[in-house]
C-alpha positions in Angstrom: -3.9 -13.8 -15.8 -4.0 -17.3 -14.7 -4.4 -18.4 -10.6 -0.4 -18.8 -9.4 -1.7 -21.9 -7.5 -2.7 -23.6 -10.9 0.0 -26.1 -11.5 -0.1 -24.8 -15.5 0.5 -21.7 -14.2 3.7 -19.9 -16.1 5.2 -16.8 -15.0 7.3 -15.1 -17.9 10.3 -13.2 -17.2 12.8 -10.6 -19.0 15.7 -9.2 -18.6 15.4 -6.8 -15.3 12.7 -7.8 -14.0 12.5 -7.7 -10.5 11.6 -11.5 -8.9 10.8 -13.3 -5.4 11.7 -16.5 -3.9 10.9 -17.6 -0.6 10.8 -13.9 1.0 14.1 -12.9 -1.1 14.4 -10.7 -4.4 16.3 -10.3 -6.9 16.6 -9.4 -10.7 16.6 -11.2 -14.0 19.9 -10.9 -15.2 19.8 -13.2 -18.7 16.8 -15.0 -19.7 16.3 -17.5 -22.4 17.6 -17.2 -25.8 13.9 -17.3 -28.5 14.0 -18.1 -31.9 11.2 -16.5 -34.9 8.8 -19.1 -33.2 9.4 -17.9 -29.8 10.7 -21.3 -29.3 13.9 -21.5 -26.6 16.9 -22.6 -28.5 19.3 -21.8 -25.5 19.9 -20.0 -22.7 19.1 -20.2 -18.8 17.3 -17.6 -16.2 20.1 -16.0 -14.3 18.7 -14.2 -11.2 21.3 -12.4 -9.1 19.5 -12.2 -5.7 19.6 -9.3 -3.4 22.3 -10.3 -0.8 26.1 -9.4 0.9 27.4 -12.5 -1.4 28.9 -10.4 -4.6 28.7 -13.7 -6.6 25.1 -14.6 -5.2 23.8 -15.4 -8.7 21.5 -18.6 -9.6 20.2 -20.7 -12.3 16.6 -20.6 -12.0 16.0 -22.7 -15.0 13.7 -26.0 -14.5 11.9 -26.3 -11.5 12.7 -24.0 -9.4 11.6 -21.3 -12.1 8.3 -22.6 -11.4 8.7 -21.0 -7.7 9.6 -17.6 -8.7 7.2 -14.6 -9.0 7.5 -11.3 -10.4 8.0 -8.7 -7.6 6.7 -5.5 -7.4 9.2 -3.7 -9.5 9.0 -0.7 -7.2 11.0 -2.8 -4.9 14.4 -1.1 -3.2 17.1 -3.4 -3.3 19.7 -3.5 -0.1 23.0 -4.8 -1.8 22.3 -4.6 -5.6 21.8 -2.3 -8.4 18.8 -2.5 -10.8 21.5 -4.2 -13.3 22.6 -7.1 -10.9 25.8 -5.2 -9.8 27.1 -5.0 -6.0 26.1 -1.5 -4.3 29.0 0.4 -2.8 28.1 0.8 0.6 
């Protein structure tokens, strides 16, 4: 695996896989959409983050995907479910 402080440095992500920002988490809820080539035709990389805010979900595509690493996917989330959904408290 390549240094995460290399600028070519790119992170994959799928479907429920737990990610961090900036000391938050959260989990992949769509990802891009791969043709035979494993070329993107479509899509964008949905995180819903791990917070009170029921509709706390965010395009991650471009740049700021760049920022995001996967978390340890042992991680206990406070307000979500491993599928994105809101927790009853």
């Amino acid at each position: 695996m390549e240094n995460p402080e290399d600028a070519e440095y790119v992170e994959f992500f799928c479907v429920g896989d737990k990610v961090t920002y900036s000391e938050e988490f959260g989990i992949v809820v769509q990802t891009y959409e791969l043709d035979e080539r494993n070329v993107v035709v479509g899509g964008s990389l949905i995180v819903r983050w791990d917070t009170k805010d029921e509709a706390d979900f965010e395009n991650c595509s471009g740049n700021l995907e760049a920022f995001l690493r996967k978390a340890d996917q042992n991680h206990q989330f406070k307000y979500i479910n491993e599928d994105g959904t809101e927790k009853e408290l």
